[in-house]
C-alpha positions as CSV (number, residue, x, y, z in Angstrom):
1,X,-36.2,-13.7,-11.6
2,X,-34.6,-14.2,-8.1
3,X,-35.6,-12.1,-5.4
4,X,-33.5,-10.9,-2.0
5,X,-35.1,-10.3,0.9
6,X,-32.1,-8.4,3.1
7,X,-32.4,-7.2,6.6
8,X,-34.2,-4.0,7.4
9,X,-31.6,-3.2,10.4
10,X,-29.2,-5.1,12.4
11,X,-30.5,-7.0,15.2
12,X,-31.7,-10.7,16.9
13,X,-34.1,-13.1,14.5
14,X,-37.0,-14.0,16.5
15,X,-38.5,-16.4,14.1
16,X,-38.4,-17.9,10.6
17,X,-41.3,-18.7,9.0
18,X,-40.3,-20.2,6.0
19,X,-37.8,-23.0,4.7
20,X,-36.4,-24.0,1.5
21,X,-39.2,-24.8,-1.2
22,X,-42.2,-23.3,0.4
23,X,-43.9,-21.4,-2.2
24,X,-45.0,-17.9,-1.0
25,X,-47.0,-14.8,-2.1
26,X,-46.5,-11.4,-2.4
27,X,-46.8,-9.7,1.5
28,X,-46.5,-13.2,3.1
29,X,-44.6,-12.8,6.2
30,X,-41.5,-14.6,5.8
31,X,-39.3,-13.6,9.0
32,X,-39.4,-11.1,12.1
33,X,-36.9,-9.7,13.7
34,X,-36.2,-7.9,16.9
35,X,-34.4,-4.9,17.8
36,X,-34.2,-3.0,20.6
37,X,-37.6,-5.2,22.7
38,X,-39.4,-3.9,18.9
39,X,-40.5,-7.2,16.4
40,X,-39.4,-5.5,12.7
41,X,-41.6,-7.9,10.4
42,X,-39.8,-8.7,6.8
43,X,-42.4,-9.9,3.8
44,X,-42.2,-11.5,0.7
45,X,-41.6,-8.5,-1.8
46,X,-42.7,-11.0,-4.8
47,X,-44.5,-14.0,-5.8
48,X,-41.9,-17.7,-5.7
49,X,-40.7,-20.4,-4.7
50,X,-38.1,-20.1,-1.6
51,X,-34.8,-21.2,-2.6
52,X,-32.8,-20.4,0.0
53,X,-33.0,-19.5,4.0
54,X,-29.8,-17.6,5.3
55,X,-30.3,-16.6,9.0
56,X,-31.5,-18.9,12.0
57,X,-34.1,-18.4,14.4
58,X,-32.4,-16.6,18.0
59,X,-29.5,-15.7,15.3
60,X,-27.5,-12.9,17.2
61,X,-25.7,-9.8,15.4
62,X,-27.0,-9.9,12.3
63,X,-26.5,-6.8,10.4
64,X,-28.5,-4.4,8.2
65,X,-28.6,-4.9,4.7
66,X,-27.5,-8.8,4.6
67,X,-29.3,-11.2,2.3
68,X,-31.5,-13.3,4.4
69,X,-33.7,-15.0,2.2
70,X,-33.7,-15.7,-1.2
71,X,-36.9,-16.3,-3.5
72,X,-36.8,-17.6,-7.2
């Protein structure tokens, strides 16, 4: 089963935690971003294997809702 981990809101990405192939559990903390001076933290909602990394770290204008990583 593939898993999407999407933006909470739109915003800056402060960092990236993970990369392509790092295995990851359940609540890991996989990216933060920031919005308005506030970090907004984004776990791992399951259990995998990361298969894909969509957003860079300092990334500007990202928007709510958009896939940003991808867990299989």
């Amino acid at each position: 089963m593939t898993e999407e981990v999407r933006t909470q809101t739109a915003g800056t990405m402060w960092r990236v935690l993970v990369k392509p192939g790092d295995l990851v559990e359940t609540g890991d903390l996989l990216f933060v971003m920031e919005v308005m001076k506030m970090e907004v933290p984004h776990e791992a909602l399951c259990d995998g294997k990361v298969k894909a990394v969509n957003v860079e770290e300092g990334q500007q204008g990202l928007e709510a809702d958009m896939v940003a990583v991808v867990i299989e």
